[in-house]
C-alpha positions as CSV (number, residue, x, y, z in Angstrom):
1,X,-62.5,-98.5,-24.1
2,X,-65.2,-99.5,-22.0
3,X,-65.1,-100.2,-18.2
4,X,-67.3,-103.2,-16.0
5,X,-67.7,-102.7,-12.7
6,X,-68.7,-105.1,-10.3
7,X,-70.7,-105.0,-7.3
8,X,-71.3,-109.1,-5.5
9,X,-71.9,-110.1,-2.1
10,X,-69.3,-113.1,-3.3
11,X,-66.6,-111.9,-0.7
12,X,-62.9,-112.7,-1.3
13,X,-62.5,-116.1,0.3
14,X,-64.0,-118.1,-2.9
15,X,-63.0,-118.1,-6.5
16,X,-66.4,-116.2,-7.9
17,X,-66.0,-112.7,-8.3
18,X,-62.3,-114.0,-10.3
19,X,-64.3,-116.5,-12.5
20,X,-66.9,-113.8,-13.7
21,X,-63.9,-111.7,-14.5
22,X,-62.3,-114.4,-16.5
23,X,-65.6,-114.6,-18.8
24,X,-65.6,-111.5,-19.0
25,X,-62.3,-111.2,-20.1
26,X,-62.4,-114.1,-22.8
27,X,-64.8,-112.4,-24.7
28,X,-63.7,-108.5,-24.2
29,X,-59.7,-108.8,-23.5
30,X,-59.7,-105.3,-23.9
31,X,-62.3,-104.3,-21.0
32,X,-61.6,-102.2,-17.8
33,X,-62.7,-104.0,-15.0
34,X,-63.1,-102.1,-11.7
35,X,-63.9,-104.1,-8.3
36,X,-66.2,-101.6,-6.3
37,X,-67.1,-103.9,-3.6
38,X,-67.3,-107.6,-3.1
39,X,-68.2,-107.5,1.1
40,X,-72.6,-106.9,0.3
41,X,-73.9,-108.7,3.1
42,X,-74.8,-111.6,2.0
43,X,-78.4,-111.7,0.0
44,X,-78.7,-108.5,1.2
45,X,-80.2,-106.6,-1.9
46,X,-81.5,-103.7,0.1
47,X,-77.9,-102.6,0.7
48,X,-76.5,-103.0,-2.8
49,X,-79.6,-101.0,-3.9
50,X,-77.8,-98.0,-1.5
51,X,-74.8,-98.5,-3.1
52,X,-75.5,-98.5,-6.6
53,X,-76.8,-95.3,-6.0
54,X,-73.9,-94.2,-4.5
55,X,-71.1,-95.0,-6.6
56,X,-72.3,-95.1,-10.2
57,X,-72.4,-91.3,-11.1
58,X,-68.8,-91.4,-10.0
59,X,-67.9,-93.1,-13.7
60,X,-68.1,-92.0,-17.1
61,X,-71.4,-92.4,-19.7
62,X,-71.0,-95.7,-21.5
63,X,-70.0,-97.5,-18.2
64,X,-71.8,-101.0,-17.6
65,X,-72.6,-101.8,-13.9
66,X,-72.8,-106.0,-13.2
67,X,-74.5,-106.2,-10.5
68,X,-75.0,-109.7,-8.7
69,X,-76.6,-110.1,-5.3
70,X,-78.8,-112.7,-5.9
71,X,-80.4,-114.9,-3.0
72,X,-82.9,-116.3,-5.3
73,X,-80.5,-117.5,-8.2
74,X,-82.3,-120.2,-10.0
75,X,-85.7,-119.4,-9.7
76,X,-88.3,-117.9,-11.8
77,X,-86.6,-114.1,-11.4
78,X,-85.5,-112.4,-14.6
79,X,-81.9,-111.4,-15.2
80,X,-82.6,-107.9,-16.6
81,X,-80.8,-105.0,-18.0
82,X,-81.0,-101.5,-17.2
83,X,-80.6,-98.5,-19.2
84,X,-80.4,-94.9,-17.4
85,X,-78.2,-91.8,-18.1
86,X,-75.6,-93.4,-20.1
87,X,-75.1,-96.2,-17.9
88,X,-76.0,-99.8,-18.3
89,X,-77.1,-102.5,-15.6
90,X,-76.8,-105.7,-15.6
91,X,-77.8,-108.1,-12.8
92,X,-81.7,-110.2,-11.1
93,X,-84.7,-108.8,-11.5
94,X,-85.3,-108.9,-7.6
95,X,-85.4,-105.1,-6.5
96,X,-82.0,-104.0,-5.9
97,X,-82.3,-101.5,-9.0
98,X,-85.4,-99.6,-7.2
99,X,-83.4,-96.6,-6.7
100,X,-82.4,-96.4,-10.3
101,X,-86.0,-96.6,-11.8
102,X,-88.1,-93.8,-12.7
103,X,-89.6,-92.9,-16.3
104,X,-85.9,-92.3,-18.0
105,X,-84.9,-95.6,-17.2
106,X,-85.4,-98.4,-20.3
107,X,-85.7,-102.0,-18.6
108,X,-84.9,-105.3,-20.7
109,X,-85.2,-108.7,-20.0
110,X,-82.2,-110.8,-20.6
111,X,-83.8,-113.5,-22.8
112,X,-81.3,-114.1,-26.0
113,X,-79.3,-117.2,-25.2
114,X,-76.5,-116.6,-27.9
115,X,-75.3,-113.9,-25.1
116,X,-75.0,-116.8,-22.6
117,X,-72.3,-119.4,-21.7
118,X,-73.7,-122.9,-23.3
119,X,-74.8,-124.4,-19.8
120,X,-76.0,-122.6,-17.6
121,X,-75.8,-123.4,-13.8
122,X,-78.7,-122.7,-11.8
123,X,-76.6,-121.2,-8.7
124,X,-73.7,-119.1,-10.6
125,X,-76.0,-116.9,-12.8
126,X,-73.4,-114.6,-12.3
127,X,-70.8,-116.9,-14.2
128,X,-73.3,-117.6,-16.9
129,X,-75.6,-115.1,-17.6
130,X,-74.6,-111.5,-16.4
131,X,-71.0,-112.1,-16.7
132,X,-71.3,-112.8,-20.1
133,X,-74.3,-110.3,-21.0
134,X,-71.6,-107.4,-19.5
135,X,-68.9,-108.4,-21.9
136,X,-71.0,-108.4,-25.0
137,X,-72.9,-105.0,-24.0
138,X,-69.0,-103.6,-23.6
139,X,-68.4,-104.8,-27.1
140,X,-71.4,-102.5,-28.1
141,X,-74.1,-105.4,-28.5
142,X,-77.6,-103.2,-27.6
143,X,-79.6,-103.8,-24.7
144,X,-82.6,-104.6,-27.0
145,X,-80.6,-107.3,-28.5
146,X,-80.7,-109.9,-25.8
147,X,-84.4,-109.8,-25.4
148,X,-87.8,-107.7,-25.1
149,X,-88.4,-104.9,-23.7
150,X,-90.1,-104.7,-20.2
151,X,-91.9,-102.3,-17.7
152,X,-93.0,-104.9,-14.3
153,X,-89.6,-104.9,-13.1
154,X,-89.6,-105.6,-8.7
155,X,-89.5,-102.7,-6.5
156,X,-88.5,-103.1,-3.1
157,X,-90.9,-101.2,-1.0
158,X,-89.4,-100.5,2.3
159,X,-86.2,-98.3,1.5
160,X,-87.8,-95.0,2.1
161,X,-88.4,-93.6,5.4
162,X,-91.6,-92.2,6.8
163,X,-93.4,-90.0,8.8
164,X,-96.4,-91.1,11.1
165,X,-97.4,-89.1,13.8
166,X,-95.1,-85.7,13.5
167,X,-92.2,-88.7,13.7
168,X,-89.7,-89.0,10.9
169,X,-88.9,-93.3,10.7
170,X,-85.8,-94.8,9.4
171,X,-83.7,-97.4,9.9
172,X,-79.4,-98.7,9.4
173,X,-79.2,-99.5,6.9
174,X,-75.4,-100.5,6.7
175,X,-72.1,-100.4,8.4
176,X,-68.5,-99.2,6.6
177,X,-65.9,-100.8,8.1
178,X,-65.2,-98.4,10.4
179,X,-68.7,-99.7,11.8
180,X,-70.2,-96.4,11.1
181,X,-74.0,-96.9,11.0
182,X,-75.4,-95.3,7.8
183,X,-79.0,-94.7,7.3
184,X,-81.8,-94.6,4.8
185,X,-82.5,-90.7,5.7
186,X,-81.1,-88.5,3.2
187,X,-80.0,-84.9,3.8
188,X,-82.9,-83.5,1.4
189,X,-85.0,-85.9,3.7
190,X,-83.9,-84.3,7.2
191,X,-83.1,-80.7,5.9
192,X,-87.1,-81.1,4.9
193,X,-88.7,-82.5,7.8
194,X,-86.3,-80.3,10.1
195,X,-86.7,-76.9,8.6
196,X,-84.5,-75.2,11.0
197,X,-86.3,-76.2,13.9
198,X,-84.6,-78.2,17.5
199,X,-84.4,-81.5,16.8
200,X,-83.8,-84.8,18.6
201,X,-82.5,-87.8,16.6
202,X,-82.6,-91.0,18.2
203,X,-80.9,-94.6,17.4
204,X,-79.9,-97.1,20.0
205,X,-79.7,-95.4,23.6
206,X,-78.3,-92.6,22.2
207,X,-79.7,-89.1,21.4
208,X,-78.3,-86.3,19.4
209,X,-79.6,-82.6,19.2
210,X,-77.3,-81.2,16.8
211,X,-75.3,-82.4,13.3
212,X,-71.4,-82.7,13.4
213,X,-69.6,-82.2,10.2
214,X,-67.0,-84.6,10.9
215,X,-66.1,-87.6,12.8
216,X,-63.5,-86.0,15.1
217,X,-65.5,-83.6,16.6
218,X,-67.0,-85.9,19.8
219,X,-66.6,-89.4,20.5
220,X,-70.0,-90.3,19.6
221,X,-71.3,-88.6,16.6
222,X,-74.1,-88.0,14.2
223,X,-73.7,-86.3,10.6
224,X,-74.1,-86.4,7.1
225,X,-71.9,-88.4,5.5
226,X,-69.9,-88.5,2.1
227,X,-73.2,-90.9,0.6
228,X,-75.5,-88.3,1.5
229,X,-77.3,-90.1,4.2
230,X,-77.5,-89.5,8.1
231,X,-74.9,-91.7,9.3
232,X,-73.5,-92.3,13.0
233,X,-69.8,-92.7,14.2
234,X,-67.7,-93.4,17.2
235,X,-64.0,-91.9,17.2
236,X,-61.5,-93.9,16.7
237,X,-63.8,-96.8,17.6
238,X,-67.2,-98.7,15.9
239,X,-69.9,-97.2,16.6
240,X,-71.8,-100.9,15.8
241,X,-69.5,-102.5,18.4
242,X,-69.9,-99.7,21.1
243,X,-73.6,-98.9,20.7
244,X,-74.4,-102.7,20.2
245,X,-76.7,-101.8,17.1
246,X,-77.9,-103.6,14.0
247,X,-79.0,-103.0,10.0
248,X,-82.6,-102.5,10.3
249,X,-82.8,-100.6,13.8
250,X,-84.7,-97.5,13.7
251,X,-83.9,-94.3,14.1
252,X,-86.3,-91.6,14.9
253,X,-86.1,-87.7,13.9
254,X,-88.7,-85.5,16.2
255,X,-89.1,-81.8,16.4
256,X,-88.5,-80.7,20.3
């Protein structure tokens, strides 16, 4: 039995996320269909690009990943599909698989219209197209079926942090809904620059010269979280609402 998950900035409020799993279900009746997350910011395809990486080694080989976060619906972007350890993707070309491409990753465009639903809207590709795609890839259609293979897909290029000036740059990335601030520093990332030595880590007005390992340890705290990222907390409370801070502020890592 094969298992869809599903990963939209559609939200709850509208009927989207439960028409896609009614195509879905009226060609593969027999699918699993797992709701990871519906609450993407919306358009934001830098932070479903973070989350695809975090969730999707949490499922079994042969699990297909419908991905749809897509402020440019309608345009000239390709739907694509994405082939990488087992796992399939499905969703826009428009950069939100970055994190998932490197050499071992296989990259088709979604082409083959017999994989589609007859008319196709330009706003609810989702509906039409990758909804429909998912359900026939679950049914053990190949990826090369529904269209040529290809290697241009888009890369985003500003979800890495950087170092100018002895000064290790990143930025929030996203907020849980405990209004944690998660970041686009890794722990490979800060264990590297770091080595061992004091360190000041800076976001907001706020300052931090040492890593907690968990959230109840001080009211305002900074630690590694269960993504693998830096990520910063306020105890029993948001850290967004109480620090007054944003996705995209930057946090700073410098060697004292």
């Amino acid at each position: 039995m094969k298992t869809i998950i599903l990963l939209t900035d559609f939200g709850l409020k509208d009927p989207y996320a439960g028409i896609m799993k009614g195509v879905i279900l009226s060609i593969n009746p027999d699918v699993t269909i797992i709701d990871i997350t519906h609450e993407v910011d919306p358009q934001d395809t830098k932070e479903g690009a973070f989350l695809i990486q975090e969730y999707c080694r949490y499922f079994r080989r042969g699990t297909i990943h419908l991905v749809v976060v897509d402020p440019t619906v309608g345009s000239t972007r390709r739907p694509v599909i994405l082939s990488k350890d087992g796992y399939s993707f499905v969703g826009p070309d428009n950069g939100i698989f970055t994190l998932l491409m490197d050499r071992d990753t296989e990259s088709y465009a979604i082409e083959n219209r017999a994989f589609m639903r007859e008319d196709i809207s330009d706003t609810f590709h989702g509906r039409d197209i990758f909804a429909p795609v998912a359900a026939h890839l679950s049914l053990g259609v190949k990826p090369s079926m529904f269209g040529g293979k290809i290697i241009d897909l888009v890369h985003l290029t500003d979800l890495f942090p950087e170092i100018h000036t002895g000064v290790l740059f990143g930025e929030i990335i996203r907020f849980d809904r405990f209004g944690n601030a998660i970041t686009n520093i890794s722990a490979d990332t800060l264990n590297h620059f770091i080595k061992e030595k004091p360190f000041v880590i800076s976001v907001g007005k706020v300052g931090f010269k040492s890593l907690n390992t968990s959230y109840y340890e001080k009211d305002v705290t900074c630690l590694i979280g269960s993504s693998g990222y830096l990520e910063f907390a306020y105890f029993k409370g948001s850290f967004k609402e109480e620090q007054r801070v944003w996705k995209g502020d930057e946090v700073t890592v410098r060697i004292v």
